[in-house]
C-alpha positions as CSV (number, residue, x, y, z in Angstrom):
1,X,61.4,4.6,73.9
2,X,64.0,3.4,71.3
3,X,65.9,1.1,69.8
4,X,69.0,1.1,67.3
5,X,69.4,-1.3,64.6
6,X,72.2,-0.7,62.7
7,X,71.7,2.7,60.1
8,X,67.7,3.3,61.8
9,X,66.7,3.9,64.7
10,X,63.1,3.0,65.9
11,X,60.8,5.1,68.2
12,X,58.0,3.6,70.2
13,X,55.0,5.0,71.8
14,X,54.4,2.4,73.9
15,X,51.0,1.1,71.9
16,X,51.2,-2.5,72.2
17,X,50.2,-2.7,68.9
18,X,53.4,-2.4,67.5
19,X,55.4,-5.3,68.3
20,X,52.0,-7.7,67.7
21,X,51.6,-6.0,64.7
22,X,55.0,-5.3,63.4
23,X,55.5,-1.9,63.2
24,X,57.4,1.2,65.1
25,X,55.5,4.0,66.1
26,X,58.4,5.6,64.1
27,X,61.9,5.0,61.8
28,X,64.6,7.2,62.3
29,X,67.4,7.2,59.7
30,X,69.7,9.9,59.0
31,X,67.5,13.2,59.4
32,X,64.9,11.4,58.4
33,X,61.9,10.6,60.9
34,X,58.9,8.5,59.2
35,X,56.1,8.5,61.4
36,X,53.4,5.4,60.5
37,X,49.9,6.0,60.2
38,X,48.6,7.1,64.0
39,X,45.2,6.8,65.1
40,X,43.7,8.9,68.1
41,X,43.8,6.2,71.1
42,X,45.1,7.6,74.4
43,X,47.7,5.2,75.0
44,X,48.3,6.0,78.5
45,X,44.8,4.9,78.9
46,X,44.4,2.8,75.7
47,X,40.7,4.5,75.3
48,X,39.7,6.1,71.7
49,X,37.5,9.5,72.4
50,X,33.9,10.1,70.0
51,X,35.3,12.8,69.1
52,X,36.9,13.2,65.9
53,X,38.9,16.2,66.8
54,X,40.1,14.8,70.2
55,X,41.4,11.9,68.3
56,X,43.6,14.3,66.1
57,X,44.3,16.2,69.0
58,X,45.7,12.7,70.6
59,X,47.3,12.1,67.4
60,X,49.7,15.2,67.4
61,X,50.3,14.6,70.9
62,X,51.5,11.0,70.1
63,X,53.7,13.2,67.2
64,X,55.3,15.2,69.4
65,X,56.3,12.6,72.2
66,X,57.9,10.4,68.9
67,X,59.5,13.7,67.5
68,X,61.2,14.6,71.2
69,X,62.1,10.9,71.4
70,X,63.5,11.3,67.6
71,X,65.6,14.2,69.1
72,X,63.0,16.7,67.1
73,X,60.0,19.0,67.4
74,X,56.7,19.2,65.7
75,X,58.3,22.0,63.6
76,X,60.1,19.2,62.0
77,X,57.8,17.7,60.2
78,X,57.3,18.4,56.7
79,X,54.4,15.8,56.0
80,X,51.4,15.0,57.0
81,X,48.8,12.7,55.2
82,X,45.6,12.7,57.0
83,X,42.6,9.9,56.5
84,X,39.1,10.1,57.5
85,X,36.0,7.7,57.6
86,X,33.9,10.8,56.8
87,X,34.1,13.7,54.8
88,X,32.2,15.6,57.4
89,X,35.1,15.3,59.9
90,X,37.3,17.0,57.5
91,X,36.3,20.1,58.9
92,X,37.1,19.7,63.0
93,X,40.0,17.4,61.3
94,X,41.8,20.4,59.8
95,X,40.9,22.7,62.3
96,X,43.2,21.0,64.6
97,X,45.5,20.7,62.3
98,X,46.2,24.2,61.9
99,X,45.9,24.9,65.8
100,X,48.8,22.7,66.2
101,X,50.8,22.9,62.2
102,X,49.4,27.0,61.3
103,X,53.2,28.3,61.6
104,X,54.5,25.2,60.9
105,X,52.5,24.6,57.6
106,X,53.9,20.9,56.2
107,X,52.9,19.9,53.0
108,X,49.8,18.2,53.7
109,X,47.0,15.3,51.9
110,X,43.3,14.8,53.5
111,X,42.0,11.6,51.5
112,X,38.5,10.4,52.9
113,X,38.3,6.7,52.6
114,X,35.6,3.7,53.4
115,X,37.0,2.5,56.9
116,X,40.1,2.4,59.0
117,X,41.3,-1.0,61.1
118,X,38.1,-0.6,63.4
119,X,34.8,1.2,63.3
120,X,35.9,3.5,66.4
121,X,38.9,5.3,64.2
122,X,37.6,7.9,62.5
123,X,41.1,9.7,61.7
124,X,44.6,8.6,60.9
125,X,47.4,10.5,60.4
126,X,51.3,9.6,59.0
127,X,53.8,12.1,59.0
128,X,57.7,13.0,57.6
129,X,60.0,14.9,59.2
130,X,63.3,16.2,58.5
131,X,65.4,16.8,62.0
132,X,67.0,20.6,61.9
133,X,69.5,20.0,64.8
134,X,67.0,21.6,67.8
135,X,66.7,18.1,69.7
């Protein structure tokens, strides 16, 4: 879903969060897509999984629906900053990430800090993307 205000455009992925909260999902302007910090809730089902690497795994799928909606792909993006509770869920954390980025390759940050918004997140992710005209 989106909506045009005057030089942006802004993506939603249908979290409820972001209009409570303020935010879009995503801000397209120009070739420019800024994705804001994503956390691994299915929001079809608006249930977070255990598992860390699921919750990236939701993550990148939540990318890719606001990167088709952004007229882009996944290959797009040329960011990605990557937080985690626990520095032991680096690991399953990055190994998702190159499942889904290893041809890709972004330029990419993994900063472990105390907590996210609630206990259950153990990852979030932001990303930047440049569209290339495929969309």
């Amino acid at each position: 879903m989106t909506e045009t205000r005057a030089d942006r455009r802004l993506v939603s992925s249908g979290s409820p969060f972001e209009r409570s909260y303020g935010y879009s999902r995503a801000l397209v302007r120009g070739d420019e897509v800024l994705i804001a910090g994503t956390t691994g809730y299915d929001y079809a089902r608006m249930a977070m999984p255990k598992d860390v690497a699921e919750q990236t795994r939701n993550i990148y799928a939540t990318f890719a629906e606001v990167m088709k909606d952004a007229g882009g792909e996944l290959a797009d993006i040329v960011r990605l900053r990557t937080f985690v509770t626990d520095a032991a869920d680096c690991e399953p954390v990055l190994k998702v990430q190159g499942e889904v980025f290893g041809a890709i390759r972004p330029a990419a940050t993994i900063v472990v800090v105390s907590a996210l918004l609630k206990p259950e997140m153990k990852v979030e992710i932001e990303a930047e993307a440049r569209l290339s005209g495929h969309g």
